[in-house]
N, C-alpha and C positions, 0 to 999 in steps of 0.2 A: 422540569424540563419543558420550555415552550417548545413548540416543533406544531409549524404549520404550514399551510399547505401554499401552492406556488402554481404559478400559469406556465406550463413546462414546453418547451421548443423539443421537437423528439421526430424519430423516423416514420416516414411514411410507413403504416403497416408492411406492403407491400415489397419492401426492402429492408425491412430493419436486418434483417440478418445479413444483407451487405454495408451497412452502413457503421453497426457499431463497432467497437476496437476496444481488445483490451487495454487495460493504463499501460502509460507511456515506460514505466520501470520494467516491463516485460522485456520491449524489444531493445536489442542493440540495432547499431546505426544501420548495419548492410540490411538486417532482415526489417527494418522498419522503410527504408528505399524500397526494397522489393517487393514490398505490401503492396505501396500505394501505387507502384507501377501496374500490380498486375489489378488492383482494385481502385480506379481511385473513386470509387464510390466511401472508400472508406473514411471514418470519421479520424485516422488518424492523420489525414492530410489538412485540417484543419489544427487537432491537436500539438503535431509538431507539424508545422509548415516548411520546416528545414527539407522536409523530401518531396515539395514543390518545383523543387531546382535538382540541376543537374549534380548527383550525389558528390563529385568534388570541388564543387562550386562556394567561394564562398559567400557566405549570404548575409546582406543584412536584417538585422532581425526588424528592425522597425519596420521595412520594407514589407516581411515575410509575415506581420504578423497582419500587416495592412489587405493581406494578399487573404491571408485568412478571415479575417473578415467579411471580404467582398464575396468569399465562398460560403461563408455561411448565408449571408443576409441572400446570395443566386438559390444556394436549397431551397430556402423557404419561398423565395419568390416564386418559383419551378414546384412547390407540391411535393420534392423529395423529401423535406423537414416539413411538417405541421406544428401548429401551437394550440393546446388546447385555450378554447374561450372562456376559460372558469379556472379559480385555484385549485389544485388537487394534490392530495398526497397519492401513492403509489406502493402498490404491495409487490415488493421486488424478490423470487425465490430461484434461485442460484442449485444447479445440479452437476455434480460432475466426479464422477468416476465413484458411487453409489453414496455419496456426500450430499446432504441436502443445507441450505442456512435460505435465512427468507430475513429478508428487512421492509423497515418503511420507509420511505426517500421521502423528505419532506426540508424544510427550513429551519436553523436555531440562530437566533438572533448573534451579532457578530460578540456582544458582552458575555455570551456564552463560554466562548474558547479566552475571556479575557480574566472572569471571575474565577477562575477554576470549576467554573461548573462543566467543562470539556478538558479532560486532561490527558498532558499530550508523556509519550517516555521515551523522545529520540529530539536531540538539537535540530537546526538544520542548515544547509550552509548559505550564506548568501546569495552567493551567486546563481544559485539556482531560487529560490524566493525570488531575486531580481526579476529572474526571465518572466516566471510564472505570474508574477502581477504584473509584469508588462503585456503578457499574453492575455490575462483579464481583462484589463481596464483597455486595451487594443480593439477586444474582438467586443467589449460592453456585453460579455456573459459566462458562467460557472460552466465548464463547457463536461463536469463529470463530478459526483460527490465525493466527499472525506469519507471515508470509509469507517464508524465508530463504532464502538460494541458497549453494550450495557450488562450492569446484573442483570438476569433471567426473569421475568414480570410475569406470574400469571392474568392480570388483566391486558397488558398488551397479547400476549398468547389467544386471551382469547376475542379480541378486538379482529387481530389480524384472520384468523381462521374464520371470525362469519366474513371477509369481505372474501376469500378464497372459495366460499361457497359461489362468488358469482362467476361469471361469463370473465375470461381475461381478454387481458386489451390486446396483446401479446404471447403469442409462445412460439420459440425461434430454437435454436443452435447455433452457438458461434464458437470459434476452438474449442471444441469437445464440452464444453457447457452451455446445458439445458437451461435455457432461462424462461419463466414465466412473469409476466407484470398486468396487475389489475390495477386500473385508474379508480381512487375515491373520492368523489368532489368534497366539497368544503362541509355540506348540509349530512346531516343524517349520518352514514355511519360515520363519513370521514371525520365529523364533532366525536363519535366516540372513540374512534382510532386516535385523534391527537387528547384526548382527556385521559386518556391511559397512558399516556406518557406524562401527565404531570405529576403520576407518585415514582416515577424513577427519577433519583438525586443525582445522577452525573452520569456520565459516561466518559467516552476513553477513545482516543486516535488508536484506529487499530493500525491504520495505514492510509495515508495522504499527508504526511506533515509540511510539506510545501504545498500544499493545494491549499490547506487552513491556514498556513501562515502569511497566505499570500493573499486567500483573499478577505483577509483582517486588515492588512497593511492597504488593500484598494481603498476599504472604504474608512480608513483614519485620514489616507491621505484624501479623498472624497471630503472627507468631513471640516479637515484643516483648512480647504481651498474654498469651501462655501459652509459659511456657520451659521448658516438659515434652513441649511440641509437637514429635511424631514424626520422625525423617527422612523418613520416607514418605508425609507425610499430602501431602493432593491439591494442597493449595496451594501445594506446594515445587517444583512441577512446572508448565511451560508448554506450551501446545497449538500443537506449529507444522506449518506444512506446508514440509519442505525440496524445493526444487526445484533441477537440478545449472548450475550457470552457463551454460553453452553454448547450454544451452534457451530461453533468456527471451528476449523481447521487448521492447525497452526503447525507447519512444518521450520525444519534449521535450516540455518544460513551455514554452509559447512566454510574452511578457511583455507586456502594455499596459498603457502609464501614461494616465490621462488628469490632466484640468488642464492642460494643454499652452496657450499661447496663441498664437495665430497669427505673430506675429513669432517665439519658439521654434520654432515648426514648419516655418518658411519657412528657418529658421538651422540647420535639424537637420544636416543635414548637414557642414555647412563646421566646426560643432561637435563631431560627431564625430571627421571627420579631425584636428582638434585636439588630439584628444586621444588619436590615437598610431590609429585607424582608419584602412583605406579606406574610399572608400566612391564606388561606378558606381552611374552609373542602371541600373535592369533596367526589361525592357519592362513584366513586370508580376508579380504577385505569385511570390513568392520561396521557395522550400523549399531550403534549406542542402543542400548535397550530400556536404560534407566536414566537418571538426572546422575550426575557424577562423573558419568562414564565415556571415553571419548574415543574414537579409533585416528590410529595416528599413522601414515605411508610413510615412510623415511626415504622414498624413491628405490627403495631394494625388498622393503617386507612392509609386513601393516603391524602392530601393536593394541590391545588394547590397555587404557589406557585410564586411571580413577584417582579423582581429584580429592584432595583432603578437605575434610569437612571446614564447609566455612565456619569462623570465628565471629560473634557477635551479633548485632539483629540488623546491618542493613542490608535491605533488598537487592541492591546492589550489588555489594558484596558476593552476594549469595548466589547469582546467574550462575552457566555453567560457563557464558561469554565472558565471564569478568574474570574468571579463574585462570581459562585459557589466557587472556591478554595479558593477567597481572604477573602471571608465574611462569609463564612458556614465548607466547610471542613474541612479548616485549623484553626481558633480560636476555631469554636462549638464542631467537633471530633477530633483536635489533630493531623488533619493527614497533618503534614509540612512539607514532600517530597511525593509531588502526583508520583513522578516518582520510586520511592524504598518502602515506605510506606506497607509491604504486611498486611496489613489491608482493604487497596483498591484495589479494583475490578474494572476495564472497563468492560464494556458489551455492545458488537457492537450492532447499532440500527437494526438489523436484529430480535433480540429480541425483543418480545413487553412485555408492561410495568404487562401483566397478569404474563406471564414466571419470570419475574424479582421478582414479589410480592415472586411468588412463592418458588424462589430463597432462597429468604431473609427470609420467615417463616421457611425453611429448616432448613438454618443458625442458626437460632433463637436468634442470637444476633447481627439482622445485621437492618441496615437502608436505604433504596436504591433512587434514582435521577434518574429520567429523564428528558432531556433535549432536547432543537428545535437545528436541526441541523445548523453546522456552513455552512455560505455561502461561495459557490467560491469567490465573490468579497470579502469578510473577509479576507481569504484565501490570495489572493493578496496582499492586503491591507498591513497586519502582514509583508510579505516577500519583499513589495517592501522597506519599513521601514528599511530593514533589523535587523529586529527582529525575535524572538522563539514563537510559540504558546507553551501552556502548554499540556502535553504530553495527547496523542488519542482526540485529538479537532475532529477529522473527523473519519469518516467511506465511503470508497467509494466503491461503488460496481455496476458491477461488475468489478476485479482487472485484469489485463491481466495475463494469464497462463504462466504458467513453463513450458519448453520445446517443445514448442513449435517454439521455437526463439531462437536458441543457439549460441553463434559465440566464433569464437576462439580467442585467446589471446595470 
């Protein structure tokens, strides 16, 4: 694992906790408007520039990312954004709600995410890669890292804790996570902070697969357009934050179908176990307590609800998401692209299974699942196969921030 260190564009001390933003998969449209109305110090008005304009405006993107750019290159001009004068990796420790995970944000070469030495367990779709190296190669920088996890390394462990002996650069609060970051320049320890990384053999998209995939595609198509293009130049290189598996947090993606009609709803059940389910009444709303096990709202009661044992050895197979789609979603409701289907709903497990009931009586013609979250080892498993999980298998939280980390390109 190379992973080196980079000349980072980042907040002014003095503001970073107005400036950074959670990633963009947090907010839906209205509450990402509202943000930057009431903030626009915020880094998600650069991120999505969409909420530059009047919220039912349409916008062009070319315009909007031009627009972005001119906002970044005003920060740094103005002292809101600094760049430090030296390369440096970063000791990045993430708090929130008595959860602690710590990474080092640094660089891996773009043949990283090509050789499999970065492997990813979620497709992704086009059109969003589109936007997203359009938004790179626009604004000419990584404007927040891939989010990746590793086996657990006792020499990176203890790389990372002497540099946490020092002074940080940083410590702030933003949406209820505590964040701390120590800058390590290139010399001294930061040489022994990236030499600990080169006895870990791979690692793993925990979350960003459009931020890697997009900015692999910047710098091919960099590469295509000028083939005198340096090994070193900026775009050969990707901004991530590695975080060590043991650490994370990994919450479910719970599921609502609606269109449901009321004789389906009444038959959920007895359709279910048909199709290879149990399924008990529970008194009331349901959180999964083991792998198997699923709670299921029929829009009148909750069930619980346990999957029969996978067959066979693939990883796939074996999720608790795979079983739900293979044997319930997809035969009982109809819904045979879990990934375009707009009859389904994900709903990050930050939700609990009351909210969701709640959801779905809204709805009123809706059915909703929850499900035991998928493990890192799963997680691996899937991607060393090189195989796909099926799409929001995971929820991780907390995500590393936007703008916080910027690098040029």
């Amino acid at each position: 694992m190379e992973l080196t260190p980079f000349r980072c564009l980042r907040p002014a001390p003095r503001l970073v906790g107005r400036q950074v933003s959670a990633p963009l998969d947090v907010f839906d449209r209205d509450r990402a408007f509202g943000l930057v109305a009431s903030n626009p110090l915020s880094f998600l008005a650069i991120d999505w520039p969409d909420t530059l304009y009047p919220l039912e405006a349409h916008v062009d993107l070319t315009e909007a990312y031009a627009k972005a750019r001119d906002l970044l290159e005003w920060r740094r001009e103005r002292g809101v954004l600094v760049e430090d004068d030296e390369p440096s990796l970063y000791v990045y420790t993430m708090e929130e709600g008595g959860h602690r995970q710590t990474a080092v944000v640094g660089c891996l070469p773009v043949e990283s995410f090509l050789d499999g030495t970065v492997r990813r367990h979620e497709s992704t779709l086009e059109e969003k890669e589109d936007a997203r190296a359009a938004h790179i190669d626009a604004l000419g920088a990584q404007t927040g890292p891939v989010f990746l996890t590793f086996g657990d390394s006792d020499d990176v462990s203890r790389a990372v804790a002497d540099v946490q002996g020092g002074e940080p650069l940083y410590r702030f609060t933003a949406d209820g996570v505590a964040q701390t970051v120590w800058r390590v320049p290139a010399g001294g320890r930061g040489r022994a902070l990236a030499e600990a990384f080169s006895g870990v053999g791979e690692a793993y998209v925990a979350d960003g697969h459009h931020r890697a995939a997009s900015a692999v595609r910047v710098a091919l198509a960099r590469r295509a357009g000028d083939p005198s293009l340096p090994a070193d130049a900026p775009c050969n290189r990707v901004l991530v934050a590695m975080f060590p598996a043991g650490q994370l947090k990994v919450l479910p993606y719970h599921r609502m179908v609606t269109g449901v009609g009321t004789a389906e709803r009444e038959g959920l059940a007895a359709a279910v176990e048909a199709a290879g389910f149990s399924a008990a009444p529970a008194d009331g709303p349901v959180a999964p307590a083991e792998k198997g096990a699923f709670g299921m709202f029929d829009g009148a009661r909750w069930w619980l609800l346990r999957a029969p044992e996978p067959e066979g050895d693939d990883p796939v197979a074996a999720l608790d998401v795979s079983a739900l789609q293979e044997r319930v979603l997809g035969p009982v409701l109809s819904v045979a692209d879990p990934r375009r289907d707009p009859r389904l709903t994900y709903v990050a497990g930050t939700v609990g299974p009351e909210a969701l009931e709640a959801a779905a009586r809204e709805a009123g013609d809706a059915v909703a699942f929850t499900v035991y979250p998928t493990a890192i080892d799963e997680l691996m498993a899937v991607a060393d196969a090189g195989e796909l999980m099926p799409p929001k298998s995971t929820w991780f939280t907390p995500k590393p921030f936007c703008g916080l980390f910027v690098r040029r390109v």
